[in-house]
N, C-alpha and C positions, 0 to 999 in steps of 0.2 A: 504494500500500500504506500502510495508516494504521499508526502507531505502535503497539507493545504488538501486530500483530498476529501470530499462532506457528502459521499455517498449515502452512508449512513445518517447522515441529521438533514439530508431532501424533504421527506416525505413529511416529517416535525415541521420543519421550516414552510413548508406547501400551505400545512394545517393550520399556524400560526398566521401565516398573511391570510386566508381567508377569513378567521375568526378577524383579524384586523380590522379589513373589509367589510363587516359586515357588521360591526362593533362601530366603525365610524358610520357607516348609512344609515342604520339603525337606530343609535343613542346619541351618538355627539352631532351631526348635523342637524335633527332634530330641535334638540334641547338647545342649539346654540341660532337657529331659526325661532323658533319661542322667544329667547331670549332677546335676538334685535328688536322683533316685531313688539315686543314686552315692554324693552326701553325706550323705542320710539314712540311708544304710546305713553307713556308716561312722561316724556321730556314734553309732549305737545300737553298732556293733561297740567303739567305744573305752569308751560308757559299760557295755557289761558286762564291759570290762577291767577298769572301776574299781570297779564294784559287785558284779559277781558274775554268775551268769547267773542266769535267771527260773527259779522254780519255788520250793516251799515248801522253808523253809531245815532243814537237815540234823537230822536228828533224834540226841541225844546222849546 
């Protein structure tokens, strides 16, 4: 067996990138899709605490 060779830890290695794979599809681009859509809504919700809501401003 020559050095550097990983015949034996392939099929490991195959297993582990799919679980990867499917571990990032699955849970973290999700959760981190939530999470944009989550603080974009709350950065708009705070900013119409501070400025007011949309629409043309009150007639006097």
């Amino acid at each position: 067996m020559s050095v550097g060779s990983d015949d034996a830890g392939r099929p490991r290695r195959k297993r582990m990138e799919i679980f990867a794979f499917l571990f990032l599809t699955a849970v973290v681009m999700p959760a981190l899709a939530v999470g944009v859509v989550g603080s974009y809504g709350f950065a708009v919700w705070i900013y119409h605490m501070v400025v007011g809501p949309p629409g043309p401003p009150p007639a006097h």
